[in-house]
N, C-alpha and C positions, 0 to 999 in steps of 0.2 A: 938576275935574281927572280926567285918565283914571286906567286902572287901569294899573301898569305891566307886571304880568307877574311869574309866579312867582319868574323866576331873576335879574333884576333884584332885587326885592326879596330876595332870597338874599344875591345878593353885596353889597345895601348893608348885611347884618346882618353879614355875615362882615368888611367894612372898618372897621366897627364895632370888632370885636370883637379885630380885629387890631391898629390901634391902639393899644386898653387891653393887649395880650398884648405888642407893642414897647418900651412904657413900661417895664416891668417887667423887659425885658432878661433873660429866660430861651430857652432854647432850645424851640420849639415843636412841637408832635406834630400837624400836620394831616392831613385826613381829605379824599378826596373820593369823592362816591357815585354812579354811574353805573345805567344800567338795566342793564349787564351787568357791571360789576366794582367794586371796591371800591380804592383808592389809599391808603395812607399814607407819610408824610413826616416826619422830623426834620428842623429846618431852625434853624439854629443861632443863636444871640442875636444877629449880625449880618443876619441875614435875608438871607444872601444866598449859603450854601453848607447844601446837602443831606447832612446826616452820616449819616442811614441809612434807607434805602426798605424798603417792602414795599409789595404787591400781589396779586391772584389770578392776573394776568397772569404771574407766573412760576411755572415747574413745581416748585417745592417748594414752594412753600405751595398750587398748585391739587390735587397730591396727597391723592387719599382721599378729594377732596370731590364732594357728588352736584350742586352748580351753583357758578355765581362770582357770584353777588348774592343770593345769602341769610345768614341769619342763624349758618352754622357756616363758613360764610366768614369774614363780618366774624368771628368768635373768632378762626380761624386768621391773618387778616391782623393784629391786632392782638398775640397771640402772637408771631409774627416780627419785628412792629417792634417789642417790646421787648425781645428776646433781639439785635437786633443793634443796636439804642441803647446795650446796656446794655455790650456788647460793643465798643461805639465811647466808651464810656468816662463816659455821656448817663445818670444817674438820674431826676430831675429836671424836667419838662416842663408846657409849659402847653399844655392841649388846644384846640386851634381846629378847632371842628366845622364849620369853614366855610359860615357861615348854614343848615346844614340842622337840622333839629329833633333835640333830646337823645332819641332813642329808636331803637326796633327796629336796624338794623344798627350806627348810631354808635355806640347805647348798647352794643351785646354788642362793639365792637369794643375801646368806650373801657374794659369792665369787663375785658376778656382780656387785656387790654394793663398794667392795675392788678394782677390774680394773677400776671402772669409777673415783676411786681416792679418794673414802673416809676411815678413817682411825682407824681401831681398830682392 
């Protein structure tokens, strides 16, 4: 059997993971990670409407920061999507780090995103 390729197997970790996260019927906090920016997403126990975004790609959270794909990004992207989840009314969330691995940006984004007081 070949190999299939990094992002292939990425995304079969992430439909994995989504699945068990639909089950559950909560509203979801995903994540995605770029070689230049960072994405996150509220996306609502239907899966099928986005209740509150953040990103480096907008000018309030790219403010103050010295790149859009390191590690006081991911804090800053993750601060913003909890302050406007929580703002949309969203405690409560299950994190889907969309098959990439639980560290360096996901980790600092998913931990900024815990102190600014959202919860999973």
């Amino acid at each position: 059997m070949m190999n299939k390729g990094k992002n292939e197997s990425r995304l079969r970790r992430a439909r994995r993971n989504r699945a068990r996260i639909l089950r559950s019927g909560v509203a979801r906090l995903t994540v995605h990670r770029s070689g230049r920016h960072l994405y996150a997403q509220v996306i609502g126990p239907d899966g099928e409407h986005t209740l509150a975004a953040a990103s480096t790609l907008q000018k309030d959270v790219r403010d103050g920061l010295a790149g859009t794909s390191n590690i006081d990004a991911a804090r800053a992207v993750g601060k913003a999507i909890a302050e406007r989840s929580l703002a949309a009314g969203i405690e409560g969330v299950a994190f889907d780090r969309s098959g990439f691995k639980y560290h360096g940006r996901i980790k600092a984004l998913a931990d900024a995103a815990r102190e600014a007081g959202l919860k999973f």
